[in-house]
N, C-alpha and C positions, 0 to 999 in steps of 0.2 A: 504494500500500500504506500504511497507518497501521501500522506494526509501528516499534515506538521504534527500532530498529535503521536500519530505512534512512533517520531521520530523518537523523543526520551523518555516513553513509556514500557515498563520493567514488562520483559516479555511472560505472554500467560501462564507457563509455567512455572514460573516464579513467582507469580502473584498468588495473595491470600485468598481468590478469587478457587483456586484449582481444591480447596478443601472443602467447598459446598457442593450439594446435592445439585442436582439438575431443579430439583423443588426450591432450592434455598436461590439459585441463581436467577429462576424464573421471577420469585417473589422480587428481588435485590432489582431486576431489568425492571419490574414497573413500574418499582416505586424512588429508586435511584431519583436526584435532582440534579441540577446545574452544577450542581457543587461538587457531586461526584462522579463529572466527567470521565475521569480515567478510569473508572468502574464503567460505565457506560461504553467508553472506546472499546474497552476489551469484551466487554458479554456481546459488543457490534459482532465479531468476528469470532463467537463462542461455535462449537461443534454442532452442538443442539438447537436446532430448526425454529424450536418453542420460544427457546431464552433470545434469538437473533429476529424473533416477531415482535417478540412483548418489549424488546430494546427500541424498534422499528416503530413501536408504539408510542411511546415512551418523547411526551412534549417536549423536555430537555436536550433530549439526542441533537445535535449542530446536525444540518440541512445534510454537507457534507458524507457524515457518518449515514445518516439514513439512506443514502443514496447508495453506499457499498452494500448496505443488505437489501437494499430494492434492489438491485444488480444481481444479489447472488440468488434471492428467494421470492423476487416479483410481486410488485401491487397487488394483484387479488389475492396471493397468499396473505399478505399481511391486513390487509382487508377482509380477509373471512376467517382468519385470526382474531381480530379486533373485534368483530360483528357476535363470532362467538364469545369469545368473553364479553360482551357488553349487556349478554342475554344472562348469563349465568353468574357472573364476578357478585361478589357479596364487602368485600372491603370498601369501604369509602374512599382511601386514598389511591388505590388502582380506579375506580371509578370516576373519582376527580380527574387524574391522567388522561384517561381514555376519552373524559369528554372535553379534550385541549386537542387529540388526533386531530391529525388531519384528513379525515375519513368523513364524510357528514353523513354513511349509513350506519357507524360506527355511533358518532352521537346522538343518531335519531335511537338507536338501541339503548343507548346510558338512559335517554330522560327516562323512556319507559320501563327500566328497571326500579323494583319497589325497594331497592337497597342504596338509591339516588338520593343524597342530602336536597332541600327544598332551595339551599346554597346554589350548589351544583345545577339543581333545574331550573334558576331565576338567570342565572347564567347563560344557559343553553335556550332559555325563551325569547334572547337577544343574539342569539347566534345569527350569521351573514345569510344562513340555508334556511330558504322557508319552510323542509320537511322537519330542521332541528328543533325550527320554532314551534310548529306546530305541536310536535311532539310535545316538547315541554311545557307549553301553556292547556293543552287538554290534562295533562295530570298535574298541574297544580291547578285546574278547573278555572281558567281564566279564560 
């Protein structure tokens, strides 16, 4: 990769990174922030298809990065990745995430989940997609 990031970042098998589960990495890809970019650089370029979606997913991920895993694992992957966890996810702060994607079937999924803070769907009732709006402002009944 030529991406300035992975120039002086400790490669994967030396990272603290290679002692969690494929469950422990996947949770770390959703919910990772800004802040822990180089956690995020490396689960980009993880083995497992899951943890290189939910990174994909993942609003902090730089433009850049998401673009190596849409190259290796394609839009609709990561789009019906997204769509199904928006049906199913039950934590707040992957669901917060999920409804930042860049996916607008991905957030018309988040509002309609009953696991959606009234936050989150006051939010998405102002979203740029009129299906996200929609969404959100029928189940908070407006």
């Amino acid at each position: 990769m030529n991406l300035e990031v992975d120039a002086y970042m400790e490669p994967l098998e030396h990272a603290p990174l290679t002692n969690l589960s494929v469950a422990g990495r996947c949770a770390l890809a959703s919910t990772c922030g800004a802040e822990e970019l180089e956690y995020l650089t490396l689960l980009a370029h993880d083995s497992n298809q899951e943890v290189r979606l939910r990174v994909a997913l993942n609003p902090a991920l730089p433009a850049p990065h998401r673009k190596v895993i849409v190259a290796r694992d394609g839009h609709d992957a990561i789009r019906a990745y997204g769509e199904k966890m928006a049906q199913s996810e039950r934590s707040e702060s992957v669901l917060e995430a999920l409804a930042q994607c860049p996916y607008p079937s991905v957030q018309a999924l988040v509002a309609r989940n009953e696991h959606t803070t009234d936050v989150v769907l006051e939010d998405l009732a102002e979203n740029e997609h009129e299906n996200v709006r929609a969404a959100a402002r029928e189940v908070l009944g407006w």
